[in-house]
Every structure is written in C-alpha cells, then in structure tokens.
N, C-alpha and C positions, 0 to 999 in steps of 0.2 A: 753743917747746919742740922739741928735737931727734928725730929717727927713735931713737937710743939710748934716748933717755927709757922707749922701749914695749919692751912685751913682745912679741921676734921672733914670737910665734904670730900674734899681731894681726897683724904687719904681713904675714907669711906669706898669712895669710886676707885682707887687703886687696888685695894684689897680686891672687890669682884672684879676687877681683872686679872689679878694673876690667879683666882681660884676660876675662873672662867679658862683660861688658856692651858692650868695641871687638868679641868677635867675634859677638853677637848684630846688633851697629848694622850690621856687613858682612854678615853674611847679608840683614839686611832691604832693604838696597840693593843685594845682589846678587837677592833676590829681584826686585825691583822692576825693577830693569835685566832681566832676563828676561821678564818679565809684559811687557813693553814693547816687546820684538822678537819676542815671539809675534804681540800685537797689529798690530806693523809687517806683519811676515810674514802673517798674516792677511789686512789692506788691503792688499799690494801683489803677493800672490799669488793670494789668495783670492778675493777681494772686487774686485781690482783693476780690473779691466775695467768692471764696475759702477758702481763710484764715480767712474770717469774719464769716464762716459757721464753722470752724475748731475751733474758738475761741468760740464759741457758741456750742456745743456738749455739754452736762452732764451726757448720758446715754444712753443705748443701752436697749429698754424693748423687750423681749421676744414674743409674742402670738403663741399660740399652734394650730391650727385645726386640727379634727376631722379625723382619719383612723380608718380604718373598723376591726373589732378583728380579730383572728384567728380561723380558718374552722374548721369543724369534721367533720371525716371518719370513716364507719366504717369500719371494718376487710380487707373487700376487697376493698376499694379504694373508694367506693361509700358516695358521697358529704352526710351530711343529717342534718349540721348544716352550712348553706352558710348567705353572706352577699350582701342587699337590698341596691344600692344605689337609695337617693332618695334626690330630690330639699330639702332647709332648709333657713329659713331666720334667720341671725346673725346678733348680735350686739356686737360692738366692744366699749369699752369705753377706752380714752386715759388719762393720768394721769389730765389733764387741762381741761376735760372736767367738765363744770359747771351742777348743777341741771338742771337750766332752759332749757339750753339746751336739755338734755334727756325729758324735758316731750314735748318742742318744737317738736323734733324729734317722740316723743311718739304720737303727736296728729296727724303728716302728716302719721305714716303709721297707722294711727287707718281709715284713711281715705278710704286706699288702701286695709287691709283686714279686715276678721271678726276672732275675739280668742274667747275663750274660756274664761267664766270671772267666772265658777261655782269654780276655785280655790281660788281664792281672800278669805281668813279669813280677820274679823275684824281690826288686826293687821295690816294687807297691806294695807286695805284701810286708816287709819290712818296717815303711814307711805306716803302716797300718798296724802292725804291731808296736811301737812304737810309742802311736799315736795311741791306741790301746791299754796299755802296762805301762802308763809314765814312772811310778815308783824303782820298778824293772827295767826299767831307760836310764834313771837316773844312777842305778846302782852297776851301772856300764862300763862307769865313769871310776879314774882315778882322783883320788881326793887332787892329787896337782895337777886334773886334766880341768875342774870345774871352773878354772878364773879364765881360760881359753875364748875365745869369741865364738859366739852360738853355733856359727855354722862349721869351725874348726869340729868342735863340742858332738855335733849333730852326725858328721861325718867319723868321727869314733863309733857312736853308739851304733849306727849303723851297719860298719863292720863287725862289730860284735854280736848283731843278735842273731844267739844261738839258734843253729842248722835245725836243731830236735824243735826246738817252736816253728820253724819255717814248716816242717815238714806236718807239724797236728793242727795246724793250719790249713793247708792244703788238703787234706783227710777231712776237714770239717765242712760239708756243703753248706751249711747254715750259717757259720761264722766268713764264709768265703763272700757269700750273699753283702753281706754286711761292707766287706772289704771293697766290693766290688762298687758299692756307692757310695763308700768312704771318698774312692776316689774319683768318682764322676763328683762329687760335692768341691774336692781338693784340686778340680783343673784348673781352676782360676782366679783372680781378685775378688775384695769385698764388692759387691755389685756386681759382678760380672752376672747374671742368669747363665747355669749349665745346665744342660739337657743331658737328664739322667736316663732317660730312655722314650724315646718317640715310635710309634704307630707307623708302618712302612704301606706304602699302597703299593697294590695287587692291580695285574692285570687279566681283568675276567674278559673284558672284548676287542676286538681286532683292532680298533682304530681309538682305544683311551684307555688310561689307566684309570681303576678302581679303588678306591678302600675295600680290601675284605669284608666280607659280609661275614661275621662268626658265626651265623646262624648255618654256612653254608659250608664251615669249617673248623672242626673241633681242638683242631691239631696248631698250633703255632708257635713257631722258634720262641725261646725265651728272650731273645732280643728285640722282639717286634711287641710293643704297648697293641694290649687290646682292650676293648672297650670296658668290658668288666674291671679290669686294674684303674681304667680310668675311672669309674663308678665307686670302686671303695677307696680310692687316695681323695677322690673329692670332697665325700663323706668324712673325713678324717685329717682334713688339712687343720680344723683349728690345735692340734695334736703334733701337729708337720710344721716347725716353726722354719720358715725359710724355703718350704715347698710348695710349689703352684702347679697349678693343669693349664694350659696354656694354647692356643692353636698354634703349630707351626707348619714348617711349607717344606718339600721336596720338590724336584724334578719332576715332569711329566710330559712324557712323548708319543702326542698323537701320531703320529707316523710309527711307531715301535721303534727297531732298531734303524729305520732307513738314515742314511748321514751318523748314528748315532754317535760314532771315533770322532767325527771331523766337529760336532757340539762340542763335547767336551766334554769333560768332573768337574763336582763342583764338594768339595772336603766335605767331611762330615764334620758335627759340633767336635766329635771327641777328637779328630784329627787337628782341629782348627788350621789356624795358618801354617804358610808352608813354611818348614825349618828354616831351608838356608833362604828365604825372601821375609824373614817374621820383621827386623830392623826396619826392612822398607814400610813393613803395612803400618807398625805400631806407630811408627812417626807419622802416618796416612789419619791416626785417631781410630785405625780398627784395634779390636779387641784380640784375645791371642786365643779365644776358642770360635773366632767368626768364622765360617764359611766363606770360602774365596774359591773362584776359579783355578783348577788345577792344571787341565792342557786344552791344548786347543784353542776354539774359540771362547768356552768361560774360561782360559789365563789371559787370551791376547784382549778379550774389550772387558777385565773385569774392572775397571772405571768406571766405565757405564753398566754394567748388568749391575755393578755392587747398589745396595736398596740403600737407601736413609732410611737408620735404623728409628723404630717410634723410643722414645726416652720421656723417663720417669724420675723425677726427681726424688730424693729423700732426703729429710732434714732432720739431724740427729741433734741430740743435746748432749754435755757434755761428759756423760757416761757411756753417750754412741748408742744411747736408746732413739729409735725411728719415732719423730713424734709429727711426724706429719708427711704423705706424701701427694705428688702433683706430678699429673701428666703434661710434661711442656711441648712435647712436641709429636704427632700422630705418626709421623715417619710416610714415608710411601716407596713403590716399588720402582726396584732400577728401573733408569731405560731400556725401552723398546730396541731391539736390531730390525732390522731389515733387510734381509740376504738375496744373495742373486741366485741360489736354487729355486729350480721348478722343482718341487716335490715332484709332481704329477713324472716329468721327466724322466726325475730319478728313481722313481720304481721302475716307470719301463728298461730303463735303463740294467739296474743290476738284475731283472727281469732275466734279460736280454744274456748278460755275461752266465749267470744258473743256468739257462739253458743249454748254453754252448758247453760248460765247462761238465755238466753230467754227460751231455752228447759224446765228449773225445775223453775225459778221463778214463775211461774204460782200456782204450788204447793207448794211452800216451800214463803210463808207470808216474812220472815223476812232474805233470799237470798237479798246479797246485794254488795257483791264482791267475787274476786277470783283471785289470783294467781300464778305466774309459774315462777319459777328461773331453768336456765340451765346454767350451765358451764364446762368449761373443767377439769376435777379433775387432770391432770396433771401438769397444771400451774396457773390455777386460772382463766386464762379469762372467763367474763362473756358472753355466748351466745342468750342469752335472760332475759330480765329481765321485766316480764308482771304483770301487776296489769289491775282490770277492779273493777267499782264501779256502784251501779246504785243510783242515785241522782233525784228526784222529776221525777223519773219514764224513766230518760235517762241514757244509757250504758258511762260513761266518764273515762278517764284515770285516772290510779292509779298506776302508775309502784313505784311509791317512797315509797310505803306501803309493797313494799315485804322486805324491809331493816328497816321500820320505823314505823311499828306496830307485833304486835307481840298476838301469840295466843297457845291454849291446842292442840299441834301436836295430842296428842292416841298414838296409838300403832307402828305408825312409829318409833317412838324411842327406839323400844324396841332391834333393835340392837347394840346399844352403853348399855342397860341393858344388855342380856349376855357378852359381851366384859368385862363390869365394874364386872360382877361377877368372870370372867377369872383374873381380875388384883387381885383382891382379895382373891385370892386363889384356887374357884371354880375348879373343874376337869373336864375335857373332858368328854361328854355323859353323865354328872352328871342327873337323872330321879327323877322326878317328879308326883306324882299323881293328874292328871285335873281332878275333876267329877263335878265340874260346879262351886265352890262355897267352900270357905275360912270362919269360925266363927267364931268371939272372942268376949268377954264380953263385956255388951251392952245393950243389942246385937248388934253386927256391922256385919253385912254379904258386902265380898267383891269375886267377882268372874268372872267368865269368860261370853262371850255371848252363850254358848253353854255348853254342860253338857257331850257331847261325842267324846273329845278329849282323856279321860283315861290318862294312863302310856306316857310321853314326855320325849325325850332328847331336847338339846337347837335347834336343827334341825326343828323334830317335832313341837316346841313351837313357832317359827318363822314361818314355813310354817300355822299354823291351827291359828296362832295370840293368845296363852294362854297368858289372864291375870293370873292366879294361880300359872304358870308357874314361871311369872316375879315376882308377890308375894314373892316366896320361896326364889329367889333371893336375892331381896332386905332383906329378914327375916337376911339373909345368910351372908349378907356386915354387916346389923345390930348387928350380931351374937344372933339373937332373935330364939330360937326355937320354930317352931308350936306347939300348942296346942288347938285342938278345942275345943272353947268357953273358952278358956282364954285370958289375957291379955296381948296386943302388946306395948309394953314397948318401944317403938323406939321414940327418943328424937331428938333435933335441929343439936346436932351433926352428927348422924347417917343421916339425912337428909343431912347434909353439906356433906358429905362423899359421898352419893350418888352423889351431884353437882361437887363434884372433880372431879370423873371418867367421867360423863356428859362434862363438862367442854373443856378435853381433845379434843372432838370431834367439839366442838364449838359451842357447846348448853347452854345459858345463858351468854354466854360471847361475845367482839364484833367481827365480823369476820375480821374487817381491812380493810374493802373495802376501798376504796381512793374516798368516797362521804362522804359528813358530814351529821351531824343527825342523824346516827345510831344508833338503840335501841339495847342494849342487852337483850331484853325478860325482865321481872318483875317475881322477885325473892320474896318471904316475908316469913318471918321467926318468926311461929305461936310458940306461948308458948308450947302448946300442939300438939305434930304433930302426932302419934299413927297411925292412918289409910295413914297419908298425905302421910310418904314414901312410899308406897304399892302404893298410885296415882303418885307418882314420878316416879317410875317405869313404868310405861303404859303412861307415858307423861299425864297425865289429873291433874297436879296441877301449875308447874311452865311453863311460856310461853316463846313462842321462832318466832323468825320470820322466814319465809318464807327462805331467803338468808341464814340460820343460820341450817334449816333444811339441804337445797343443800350443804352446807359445809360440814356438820353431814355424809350424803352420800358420799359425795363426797372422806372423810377422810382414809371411809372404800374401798372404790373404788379404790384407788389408795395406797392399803394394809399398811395404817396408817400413811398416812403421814398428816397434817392438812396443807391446801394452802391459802394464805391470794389471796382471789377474788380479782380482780380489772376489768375495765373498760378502760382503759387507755395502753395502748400495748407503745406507741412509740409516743415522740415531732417531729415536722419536721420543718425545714425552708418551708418557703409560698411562692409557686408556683401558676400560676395565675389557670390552669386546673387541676393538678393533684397535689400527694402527693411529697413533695422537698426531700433533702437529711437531714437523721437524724440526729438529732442534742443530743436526749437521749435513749436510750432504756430501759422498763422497763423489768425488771427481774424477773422471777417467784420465791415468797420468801417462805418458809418453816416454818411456825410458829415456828411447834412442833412435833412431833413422839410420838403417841399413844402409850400407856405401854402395847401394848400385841404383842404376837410371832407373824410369819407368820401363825403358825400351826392354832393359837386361830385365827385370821382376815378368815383365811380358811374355816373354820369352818362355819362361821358367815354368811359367803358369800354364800357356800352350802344352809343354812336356807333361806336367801333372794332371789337363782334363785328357789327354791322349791316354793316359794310365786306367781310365774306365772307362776306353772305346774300344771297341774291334783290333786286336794285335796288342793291346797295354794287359800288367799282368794283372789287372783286377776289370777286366773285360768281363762285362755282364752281369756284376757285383750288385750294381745299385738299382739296374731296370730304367726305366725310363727317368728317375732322379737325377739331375743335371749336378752330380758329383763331381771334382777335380782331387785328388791325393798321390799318395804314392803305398806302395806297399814296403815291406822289409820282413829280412828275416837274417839272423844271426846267429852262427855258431858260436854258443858259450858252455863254459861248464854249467854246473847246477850247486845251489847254493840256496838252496830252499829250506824248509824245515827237517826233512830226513837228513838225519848226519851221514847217516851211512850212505846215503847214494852222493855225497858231495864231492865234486871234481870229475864230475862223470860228464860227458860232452853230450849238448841238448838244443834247440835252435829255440831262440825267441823269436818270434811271428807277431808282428806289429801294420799299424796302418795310420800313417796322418793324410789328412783331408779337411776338404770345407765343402759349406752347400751354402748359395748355390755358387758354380764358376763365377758367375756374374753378380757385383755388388755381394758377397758373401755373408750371411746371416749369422754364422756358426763352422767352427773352425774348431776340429777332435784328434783326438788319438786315440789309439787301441792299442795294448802291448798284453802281449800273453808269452807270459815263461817259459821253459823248463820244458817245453815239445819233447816228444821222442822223435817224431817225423816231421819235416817240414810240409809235408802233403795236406789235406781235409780244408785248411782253407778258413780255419778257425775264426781267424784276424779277419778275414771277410766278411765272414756272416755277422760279428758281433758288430761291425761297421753299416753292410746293411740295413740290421734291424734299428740299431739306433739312428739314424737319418731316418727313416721311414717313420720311425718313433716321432721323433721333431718336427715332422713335417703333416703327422695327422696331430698331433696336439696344436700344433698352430695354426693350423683349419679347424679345428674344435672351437680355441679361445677368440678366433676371427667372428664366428659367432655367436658367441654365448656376449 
C-alpha cells in the first residue's frame, strides 16, 4: 500500500510524531551527556584530590610508643616500685626511607648532641662503613660474587672491609658520633620508634628520685640527654626527618635500694628483648627493642607490668610517602601489683642485720652476709624478705640470696627431726641418754656441745639443743641399734628416708615462691653415708635456704600445714595515685599436710617455747615477747666471696621461730654465715630486734 492510499492528515499527524519521538530520544541523551560531565567535573575538580589520595593508599603501618609499666605497692598501699617520666630522642624509620638518608639525618644530629660511642663493636662499625661508602662496598665484590643472594653478597663485603678503614674510623671522634646513631636509627623495623638517647633521673633526696637539675650540675655523662640537647634537636626537627622529642619513663624507687634485687630489671630500649626469650615475646606482638622484665619480679609478672603501648597509625601511598597519620589508640599503663612487703618492716629489718653485721665483723675475718625471711604462716605472705652482704668492705644488698643460696641451718632443724621420728613410729616421751658423746668403729665420735644434759625426752632435747638426742633418732628411722664403738650401718636409703620426712616441711625442696631462680638447697648422695645421717639429723650435712628454713617454721607454726610463700597478694587496674579496682586476687595455697597428729605438732611446739625460757639456749633472747624457735649453728666450710679463705672451716649461726606461741602471726628465720666463733649470739640479737621490730609496728598501724 502506497503513502497516496491515506488520508494526508494521517500522514501529517505521523510525520509530528516520529519528529516528536527523534527530538525527545536527543534531549534524553543530551541530557545524559550532561549529568556526565557534571559528574566528571565533580571527580576531577571536586573531589579530585581525594580520590587520587584514595587511589593511592597501599597500607596502613602501625608505630608503637612507649608507656610506662605497671606500679608496686606494698601491703599497705605504699608506692615503692613508681614510674620516671623523662625527655627521649626517637627515630622513626618509614618503609622508603633510603640509607643515605639515615646517616644524612645521622650526621645533623651528631651535630646537636654528644652519645655514647664505648658500645660500637667491630661489627657496627663495619656495618657503618658500609653503609657509608656503598661504591667501596660494591667494589668488595667479585664480578661472579654479584648474582649471589643479598645477604650471601652482604656477608662477603663485610669480611672484607679493610682493617686500615676499621682503624681511621675509630681515630675519628666525630665520624664515630655519626656511627654511633647510625645504629641506634638501624636497631629496628620501619615503625619501630628507637630511643637514641634518653635523659636518666638523679637522685638528689632520700626517699625519690629526681630529674637532674643542670643548673646544679655542669658535668654530664654523654649518655645521659640533657635539657639543652633537648632544646636544640626540638628547634631542628623539621631538618630531622624521622626524629622526635618524646617523653618517656624509667624506674623509680621511693624506698632507694630497700628490696631493690628482689624488683627486679627491667632492659633498656637498646638492649630490648631478651635474646634467648625474643621468639616468645615477638609472637606476644612485642617489638624487638621493647623493654621487658629481666629478673625477678619485673621477669616473673611481666604480663601484667608490660603497658599497652599507645599506637599511631600511618598511611602511605604507593611510593611509601606518609600521607596521613592517626592516633588509634592512647595506650595505658601496666597493671598494678600489690605485694605482701611492709616496707616500713623492711627497713627495720635490714636495719637490724647493718647493725649486727658491723658489731661482729670486726671479729669474725670471714662475716660476710646475713639474712632474715618473715612471713605470715597462715597464708604465706612474705613480710620481709632481707639479705645484707659486705663486698670490698661495703654493706650492699642481698635480699635474692635468702631464696637463692642455700646453707648447713644446725640444729634449727631439729624439729622436723623429732616430728620425722613421730611419723616413723617413735612414742611420746620416748628418753634418751645425753652424756656428751655417741662411739662407733673408727673410731668416729659424734656428740653433743655439752656433756650435762643426761636422761632427755623430745622436750628436753629441743629446749637443751641435744645432738645425741637427734642421733638416737635418726639410729631409730634407720632402724640401726646403738652400740658403742660399733658399726653405723646406715646407707643412701636411710639417708633418703630421712629427706622424705625433711621434705614434708620444705627442707630441700622448692618452696613455690612466685620469684624465679630458686634454689632447693644441694642435696648429694655419698656412696658411703655411715656418720652423714646422724649429721642429717642436726642439719650439718645437706643445705637449705633461708626462705626454706621460714617455711620449715612456718609449717610447724600453723600446726602442719606447709603454705607456698608468695609476694604478690593481688593485680589492680592503674590508678594515677592510688591502688584501682582488682582485677586478680591471689589465694593462699596449701601444698601439703605434714604426716603428724596435733598431739605430736603439740608436743614439738612445747620443745620450741622451752627454747626461750630459763635452761633453753635462747633464754632471755626476746624479754618478755612470748617467742617459741629454736636456735642452730653449724660447722661448714666457707664459700663466700674471698677465694682465698675458701674451704676454711666456719660455723653458721641461725635461728627459726614465730610470735606469738599462741595462734602465731609471724613465723622467721635468721641465718648468718661464715662465723669464725660460735660465741656473741649474733643469730639472737638479729632475732630480737626483728620481733620487737614487728611487734611495735603493729601497735603503731593498730592505731593510725
């Protein structure tokens, strides 16, 4: 059908419809083409800069700085392990950061302060030259070493450079300077912040440490940041690409050195983690220049001292230029401890050992320490824990030596001897003939210090201190009958047997404390033991520490229960002045229960308050203080710090006890070395003072 066919109007009307419908379809795609260079214009005007920052992102790198660990307290609230903030200069290295640049940077602040350059080994300097003369690094190299793997590569050139550069190196103070914060810059990761040299606090008064006042002191090691160094690197940081002034934190111990061994270390940045423990921390998310607990109590709770470090984010683009950074997290300071020392205690306490130990070293050549452990035999807190040592003629602290050396207690032991005769069958009142002196084939003569004790029950033998007594005993466990001037037939086992019942009380074994490096005493187990268990018995063969004795008391004090000591009472959340809300409590834990009745612990007890009454050998010791212990004293060699006088034969003078007899509060020992005399009483008086000590301090804190 033809267009003539129709009716013109139709076709009229057709026509303005399909020109109706092309100019609709061109507006819709003229629209559109519009909405589309708005858009453009939008992102390339607008937006543009953003989006080309956005396109550019690769990565978000972490850095960590520095918060301060977590505090100790002791018992009563009082600070005695607190945190030093102090100025620090830091280097931060970014993933694109070049060599050259770092020793660049190295030279401008070698300009601004003085370091420390006696660390530099060999190897750094090396590494520093090196790093230094790359052209002269590369020419190290044999043309068939350069396809080698970098660090193959590395470890040539290394060998190789020449001794004559090592040595005008060394000769150059100023190029040395350089080296020396080459490699405070090269301890670490990109991100990591190193502390190239930090500001150490001074103590100018008796009971806290200081920041030096340089007004008050012209003179300062070149390792120690002083204020002035910090004033011109501040002035100069925008020149310092990757160097900050920063605050950081040290240790600080208001009591000075009192406990200060039994705290602990805590590394410094350059030492950072410990070598053979770095595997453990880095999988922990520590860093490999962090400050970590080294011994003691900052090794044993560094969990909780260790800080949440505050962290900064930084976001590179993909040249590894820094285009943006962000604080995500503040960080805050480890937990709180909370320890079972009375400070106040514990000065009287080593007080008390200084005194004693100038009184008799005069007389006594080869006096050379002494110790005092107190604790509560109810739960095991430690209330003092003293050690004193004298070193090229000065009194210096020893506290870690009453848990980590170990010595021939005597005759303090000899109540876990009748107790272990009680487990073994022994009867009540069982009597004994003392008349000075035991004879067997030999001849071996082993006996008492005295000849007129006579007929003893276990009573008598405790208060008058019978060795012959304890003799019989041990015969008795042995199941060896006396015979004088015959033969003591007692073997490794019967020795073993004796350390079982020993044992029990926490003699030769560890006590638990929650500090590491603990000695159990030195045990050895002679072919021939014949006389040895008769010395087993009086304590003069195998050794026991200090903490180990207080336990041993402690056991019988609190009618046989054996309490694992600690130090450590309770963790807290970190409060800026006081102690926070607890976050762990420690619990008093119960080893073990002694295999003897109340009747036989009764018994035992009676023996130990007779020992400081009228006729006991520590008669008139404590005065009117309702005291119960025993004394001891033992012949040993000497094995102290003089080589030369070592294997020279010496008595150690010891004293375990509790106060009071009844329901008992406190439960010690005292052990003093190396005597020349058993005479003066040493072990007594240092006993003395300390109960007297604890006994006005707890009428002091009754009313305050």
């Amino acid at each position: 059908m033809t267009e003539s066919q129709h009716d013109p109007a139709e076709i009229k009307k057709s026509r303005r419809s399909r020109l109706w419908r092309i100019n609709l379809y061109f507006f819709a795609v003229f629209t559109l083409f519009a909405a589309l260079i708005v858009k453009l214009g939008l992102v390339q005007i607008v937006n543009g800069e953003a989006y080309e920052q956005e396109a550019s992102k690769t990565e978000a790198k972490i850095a960590s700085y520095p918060a301060p660990r977590g505090k100790m307290y002791d018992r009563y609230g009082r600070v005695v392990v607190d945190n030093q903030s102090v100025p620090a200069i830091t280097y931060t290295m970014m993933t694109s950061t070049k060599t050259e640049e770092k020793i660049s940077t190295a030279k401008k602040l070698a300009e601004l302060i003085d370091i420390d350059t006696s660390f530099l080994k060999e190897r750094d300097l090396k590494d520093y030259w090196l790093a230094r003369h790359p052209k002269k690094a590369a020419a190290l190299l044999k043309d068939g070493e350069k396809t080698l793997k970098s660090d193959q590569t590395y470890k040539l050139q290394v060998d190789r450079v020449p001794a004559e550069e090592i040595k005008a190196l060394e000769k150059d103070k100023d190029e040395l300077k350089v080296a020396a914060i080459f490699r405070r810059f090269s301890g670490g990761y990109a991100y990591e912040p190193q502390i190239v040299k930090a500001m150490s606090p001074k103590t100018e008064g008796k009971n806290d440490a200081q920041l030096l006042d340089e007004k008050a002191s012209k003179q300062m090691p070149a390792n120690d940041l002083t204020y002035e160094e910090v004033s011109r690197v501040s002035e100069h940081l925008e020149e310092l690409p990757g160097v900050d002034v920063i605050m950081d934190w040290t240790r600080k111990y208001p009591y000075e050195k009192t406990l200060y061994s039994i705290f602990g270390g805590v590394t410094t940045p350059e030492q950072g983690l410990i070598k053979d423990r770095e595997d453990f921390y880095l999988t922990r998310g520590y860093a490999r220049n962090d400050r970590v607990g080294k011994s003691y109590l900052e090794y044993q709770y560094e969990e909780y001292l260790n800080p949440k470090k505050a962290k900064v984010q930084y976001t590179e683009n993909r040249s590894g230029k820094v285009i943006s950074q962000e604080t995500v997290d503040e960080g805050r300071r480890g937990y709180d401890l909370q320890l079972t020392f009375d400070m106040e205690l514990q000065k009287k306490v080593e007080e008390a050992i200084e005194e004693e130990l100038n009184k008799f070293r005069g007389s006594n050549y080869m006096l050379d320490r002494a110790f005092v452990v107190m604790m509560d035999p109810n739960n095991g807190d430690i209330l003092s824990m003293a050690g004193k040592r004298i070193i090229d003629g000065k009194i210096t602290d020893y506290s870690i030596g009453a848990f980590t050396t170990q010595y021939e207690m005597g005759s303090a032991v000899k109540g876990a001897t009748v107790l272990a005769g009680y487990q073994d069958g022994m009867p009540h009142g069982q009597m004994y003939l003392d008349n000075g002196k035991l004879t067997f084939a030999g001849p071996v003569i082993k006996g008492s210090y005295t000849d007129t004790i006579g007929w003893a029950n276990e009573v008598k033998a405790l208060q008058k201190s019978s060795n012959v007594y304890m003799f019989h005993v041990a015969m008795r466990i042995a199941g060896i009958t006396y015979v004088p001037n015959g033969p003591l037939p007692a073997n490794l086992e019967d020795l073993n047997k004796m350390r079982y019942y020993f044992n029990q009380f926490g003699l030769g074994v560890k006590t638990g404390i929650d500090l590491p490096q603990e000695s159990a005493g030195m045990q050895t187990n002679p072919k021939i033991v014949g006389g040895l268990l008769l010395d087993e018995a009086i304590g003069q063969f195998d050794t026991y520490t200090p903490l180990q004795l207080a336990q041993y008391m402690s056991a019988i004090a609190n009618d046989g229960y054996r309490v694992q000591p600690r130090v450590v009472k309770s963790i807290h959340q970190p409060e800026s002045e006081k102690l926070g809300s607890v976050i762990e409590e420690r619990s008093a834990n119960v080893l073990n229960k002694i295999n003897n009745s109340q009747s036989d612990i009764e018994i035992v007890k009676t023996g130990l308050k007779r020992v400081t009454q009228l006729g006991g050998t520590a008669a008139g010791t404590f005065g009117s203080l309702d005291v119960s212990g025993k004394t001891g004293t033992a012949q040993a060699p000497y094995y102290g710090t003089n080589r030369s006088w070592w294997g020279t034969m010496s008595y150690n003078l010891t004293f375990a006890g509790y106060y009071p007899s009844k329901n008992p509060e406190v439960a010690f020992s005292v052990v003093v070395p190396s005597m020349t005399t058993d005479k003066g009483g040493i072990n007594k008086n240092i006993a003395a003072k300390i109960v007297k000590a604890y006994v006005d301090l707890q009428k002091k804190y009754s009313k305050d």
